[in-house]
N, C-alpha and C positions, 0 to 999 in steps of 0.2 A: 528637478526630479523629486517627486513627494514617496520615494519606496521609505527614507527612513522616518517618516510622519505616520507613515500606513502601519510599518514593523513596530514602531513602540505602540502606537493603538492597539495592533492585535497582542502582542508578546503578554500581556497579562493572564486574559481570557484561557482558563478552564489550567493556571498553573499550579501545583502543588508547592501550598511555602514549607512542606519538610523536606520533599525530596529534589524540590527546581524543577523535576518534569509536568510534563503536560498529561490532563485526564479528558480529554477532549473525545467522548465516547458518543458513537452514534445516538441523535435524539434524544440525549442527555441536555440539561439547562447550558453546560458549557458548549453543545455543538451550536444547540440555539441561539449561545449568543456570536457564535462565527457565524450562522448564516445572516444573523441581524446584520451585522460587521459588512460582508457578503454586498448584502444589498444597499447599503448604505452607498459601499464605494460607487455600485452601479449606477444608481441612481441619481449622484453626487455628482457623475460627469456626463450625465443628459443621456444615458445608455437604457435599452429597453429590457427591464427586470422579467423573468419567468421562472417559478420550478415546475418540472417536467413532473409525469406522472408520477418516477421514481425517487423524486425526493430531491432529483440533482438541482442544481444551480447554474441559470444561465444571466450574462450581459452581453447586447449584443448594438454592435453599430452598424446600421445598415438593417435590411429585412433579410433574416437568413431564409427566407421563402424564398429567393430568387436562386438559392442554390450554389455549389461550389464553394462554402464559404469556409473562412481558414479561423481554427477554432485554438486557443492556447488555456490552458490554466494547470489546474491538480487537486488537490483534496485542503480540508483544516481537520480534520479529523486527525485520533492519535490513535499510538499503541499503549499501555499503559508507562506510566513516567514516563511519556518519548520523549524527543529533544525537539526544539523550536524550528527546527528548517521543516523536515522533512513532511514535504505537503505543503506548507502553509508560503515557503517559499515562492513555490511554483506561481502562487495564486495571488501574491502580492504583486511577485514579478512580472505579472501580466498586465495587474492595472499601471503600474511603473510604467510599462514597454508602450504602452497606449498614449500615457501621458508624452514619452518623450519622442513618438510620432506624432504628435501634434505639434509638440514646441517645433519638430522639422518642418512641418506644413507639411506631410506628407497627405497622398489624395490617393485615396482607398479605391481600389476598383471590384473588391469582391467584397461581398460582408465577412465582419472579424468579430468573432465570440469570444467571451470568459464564462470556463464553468469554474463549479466547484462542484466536485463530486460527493455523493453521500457515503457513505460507512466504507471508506476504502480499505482501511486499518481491518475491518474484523475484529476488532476489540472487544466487541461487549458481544457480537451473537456469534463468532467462531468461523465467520466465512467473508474474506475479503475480497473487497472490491463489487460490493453488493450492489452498489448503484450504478455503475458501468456494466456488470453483467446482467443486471436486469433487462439495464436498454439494447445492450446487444442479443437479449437469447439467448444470452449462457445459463441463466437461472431461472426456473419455472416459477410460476408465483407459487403453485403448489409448495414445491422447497420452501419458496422465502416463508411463506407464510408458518413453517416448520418452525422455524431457527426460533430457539428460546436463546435468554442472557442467562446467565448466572443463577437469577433469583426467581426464574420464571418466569418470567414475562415476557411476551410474546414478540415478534416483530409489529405485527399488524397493531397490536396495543398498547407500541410504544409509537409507534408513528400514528397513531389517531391522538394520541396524549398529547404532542406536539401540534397538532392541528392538519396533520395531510391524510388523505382518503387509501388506507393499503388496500382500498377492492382497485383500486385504478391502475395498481402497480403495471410492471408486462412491457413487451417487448415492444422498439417504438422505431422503428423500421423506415419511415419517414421522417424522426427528426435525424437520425444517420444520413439520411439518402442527402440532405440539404448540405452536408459537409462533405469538402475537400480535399482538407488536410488538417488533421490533430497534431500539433508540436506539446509537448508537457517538458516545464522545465521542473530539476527537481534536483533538490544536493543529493552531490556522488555519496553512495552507502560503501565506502570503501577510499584506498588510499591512492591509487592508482593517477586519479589529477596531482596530489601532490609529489609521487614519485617521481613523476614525470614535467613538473614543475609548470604547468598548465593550469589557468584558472578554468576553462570551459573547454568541455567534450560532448561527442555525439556518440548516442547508445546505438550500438550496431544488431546486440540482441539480447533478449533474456533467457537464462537458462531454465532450463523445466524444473519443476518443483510442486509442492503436494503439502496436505497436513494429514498425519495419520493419528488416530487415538488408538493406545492401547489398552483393552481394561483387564487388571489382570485382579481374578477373585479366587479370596482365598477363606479364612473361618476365622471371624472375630471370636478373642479371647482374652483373656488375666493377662496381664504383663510381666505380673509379679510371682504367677504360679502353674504357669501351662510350661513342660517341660519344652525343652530346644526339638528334642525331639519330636514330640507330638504338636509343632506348629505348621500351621498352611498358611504360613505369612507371605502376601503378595508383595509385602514390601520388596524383600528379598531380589523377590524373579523382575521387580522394575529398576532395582539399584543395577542389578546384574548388565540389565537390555541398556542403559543409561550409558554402561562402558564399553556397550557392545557396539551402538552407535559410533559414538568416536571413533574406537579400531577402525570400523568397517567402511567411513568417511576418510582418513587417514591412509587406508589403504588404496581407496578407489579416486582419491582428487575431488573428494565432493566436502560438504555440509552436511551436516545433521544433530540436530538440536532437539532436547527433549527441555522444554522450557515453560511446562503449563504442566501441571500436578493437582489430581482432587484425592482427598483421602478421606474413607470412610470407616469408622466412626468419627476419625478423626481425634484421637484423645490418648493423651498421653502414656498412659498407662492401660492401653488398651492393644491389641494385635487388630493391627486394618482387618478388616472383609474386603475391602475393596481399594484398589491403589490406581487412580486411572491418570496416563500420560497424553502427554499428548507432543507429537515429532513433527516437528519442520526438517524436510530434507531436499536439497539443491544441488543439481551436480551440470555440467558444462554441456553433455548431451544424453539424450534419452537411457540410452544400455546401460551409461554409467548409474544412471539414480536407478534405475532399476536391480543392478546388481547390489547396491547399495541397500535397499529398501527389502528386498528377499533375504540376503544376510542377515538383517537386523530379524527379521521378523523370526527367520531360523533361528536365532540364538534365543530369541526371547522365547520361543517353544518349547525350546531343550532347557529354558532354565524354570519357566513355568513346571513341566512335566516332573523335573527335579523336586520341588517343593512342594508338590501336589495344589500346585495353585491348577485356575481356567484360565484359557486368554483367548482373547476377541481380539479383533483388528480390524478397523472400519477404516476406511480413505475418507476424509469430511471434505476434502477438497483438492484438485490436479488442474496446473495449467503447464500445457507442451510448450516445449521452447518456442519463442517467438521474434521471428526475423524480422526487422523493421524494413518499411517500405525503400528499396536500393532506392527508387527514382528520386522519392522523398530526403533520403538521407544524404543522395549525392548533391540534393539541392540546397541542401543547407551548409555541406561545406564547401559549397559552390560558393555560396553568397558570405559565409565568413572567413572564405581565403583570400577577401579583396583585403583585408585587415591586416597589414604588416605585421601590426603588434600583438596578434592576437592568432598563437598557432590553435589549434583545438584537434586532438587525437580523435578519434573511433575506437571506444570501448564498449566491453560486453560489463554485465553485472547481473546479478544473480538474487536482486532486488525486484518483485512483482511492481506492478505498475498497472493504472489504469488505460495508460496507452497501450500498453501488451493485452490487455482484453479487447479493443475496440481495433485491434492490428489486423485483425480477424473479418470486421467488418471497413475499412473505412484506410486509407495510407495513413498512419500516426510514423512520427519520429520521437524523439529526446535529447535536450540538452543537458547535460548534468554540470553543477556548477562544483568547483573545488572544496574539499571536506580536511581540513591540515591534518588529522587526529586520525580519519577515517572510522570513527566511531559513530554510530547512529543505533536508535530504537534505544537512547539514552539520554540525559539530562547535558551529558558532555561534547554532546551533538554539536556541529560549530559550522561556522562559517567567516571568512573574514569580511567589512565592510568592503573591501574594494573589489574582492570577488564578488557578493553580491551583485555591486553596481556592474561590474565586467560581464556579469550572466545577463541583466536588465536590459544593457545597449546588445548582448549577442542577441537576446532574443527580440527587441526591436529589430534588427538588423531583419533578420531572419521572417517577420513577421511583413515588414517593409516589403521585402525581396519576394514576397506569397502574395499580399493582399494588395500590391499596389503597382503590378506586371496587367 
């Protein structure tokens, strides 16, 4: 099995030597060099290399023109500092699961793909899962071509700087229609395999969830000589809404994370004008994030209105819960209950996915592989070597049991 030849080759690429996490940001020199990475493997095992209008990343055996074909992979892209699995797993594990279908002699009856998806993370333009909702129609080019980074720059002219055509982007209706079935494997974001002392499980669904920007504007001023009184510091009315989250997450059984912050002027000795957040929020099903999501928003009004700050609330982004395909999902632990040694639960997780975008279009499932720590979207992100390997043969297995019925 060559997965840990693959893993030390990629594990370098786009690392930070202060913090140990990964900067692997869309159409950044580090994405470029995982999709170099990408095609190398593809190409490496006589597999037929493409990117797709949108940027994605395919290897394919067999001609996926003939239809019905069973497609596995996941992203190399990161969050900022993220940790080494999440994504990059998935998409190791696939060329692994290929290789150790061959050392079986196994004989393929449908075609079997590896993508890699583009900008899943959201990291640099503020909307995840850009290159699977392109292809599906969730994202107008109009939008994409919206999204600015940080520093300005645009999507369309950061993907021509890398060398792909953004007038091409858009919705690709026919390379959907060619596929079967999407499996994405991908470490569990959570403790739930190690609770339950399981190294692999199957996602049953993802909970609805959303990014909302708050911008709360207030009157820059002296720090040293504008009385307490006569300030319109927005800082205030966003520390407030920060703890109002929590409560209101704690209350209802949800999530929510205020974990992206710009401040304007930004200066120490200065009172912001402008203090903008930005909230990740996830809850188990719709009413609850919702009720979740109106509370916050109420308190940060009443605490705005307090301090004679404004505030805006814009949604940048929402996906509804998403049920994985039953036929799909009972198939999989059809074909890994032949495994004595290998029980594997049905959990939900509260982690987006690009199978959850394509769930919409096409039957996707998920395997998640065991996380000890259950920490992810961090440096301390983990996995054991033998889980690993234990995810490789589950999704062999699984892929076996699809493409060669």
């Amino acid at each position: 099995m060559t997965f840990h030849s693959m893993w030390a080759e990629l594990l370098p690429v786009g690392r930070s030597s202060a913090s140990g996490g990964y900067r692997r940001f869309a159409w950044t020199g580090a994405d470029l060099d995982c999709r170099a990475w990408f095609r190398q493997q593809a190409e490496a095992r006589g597999l037929t290399y493409e990117a797709d209008r949108n940027g994605n990343q395919w290897a394919w055996l067999g001609d996926p023109a003939r239809g019905d074909a069973v497609v596995t992979g996941s992203h190399l892209d990161s969050v900022p500092d993220g940790g080494a699995f999440d994504g990059p797993l998935g998409v190791v594990s696939s060329f692994a699961a290929l290789d150790e279908l061959r050392g079986r002699g196994a004989e393929l009856t449908r075609p079997l793909g590896i993508v890699n998806f583009g900008d899943e993370e959201g990291a640099r333009f503020g909307l995840a899962c850009v290159g699977s909702r392109l292809t599906a129609g969730q994202l107008t080019v109009e939008d994409a071509h919206r999204l600015t980074d940080g520093d300005g720059t645009t999507l369309p002219r950061a993907m021509e700087a890398a060398g792909y055509d953004p007038d091409a982007i858009g919705p690709d209706p026919e390379r959907l229609a060619r596929i079967g079935a999407f499996v994405e494997l991908h470490v569990e974001q959570g403790r739930a395999l190690d609770l339950s002392g399981d190294r692999v499980g199957i996602a049953s669904a993802i909970w609805p969830h959303g990014r909302w920007r708050f911008d709360f504007r207030g009157e820059a001023n002296h720090a040293g000589t504008t009385r307490l009184a006569d300030r319109r510091d927005p800082m205030l009315s966003y520390a407030e809404t920060v703890l109002a989250a929590r409560r209101e997450a704690e209350l209802a059984g949800a999530v929510a994370t205020f974990g992206k912050i710009a401040v304007e002027p930004n200066g120490v000795n200065a009172i912001p004008s402008l203090v903008r957040g930005w909230l990740d929020s996830r809850a188990p099903e719709q009413h609850t994030l919702d009720t979740v999501i109106g509370g916050i928003e109420k308190a940060a009004r009443a605490y705005a209105q307090e301090h004679g700050v404004d505030l805006a609330v814009v949604r940048e982004s929402f996906t509804p819960v998403v049920e994985f395909d039953h036929a799909l999902r009972d198939e999989l632990a059809r074909i890994l209950g032949t495994d004595a040694d290998l029980k594997v639960p049905v959990l939900g997780t509260g982690a987006g996915h690009d199978a959850g975008i394509l769930s919409g279009s096409i039957p996707t499932a998920m395997l998640f592989v065991r996380n000890p720590t259950g920490v992810s979207h961090s440096p301390a992100e983990s996995a054991t070597e033998d889980d690993c390997v234990a995810g490789v043969l589950a999704l062999a297995d699984v892929l076996e049991g699809l493409a060669c019925t």
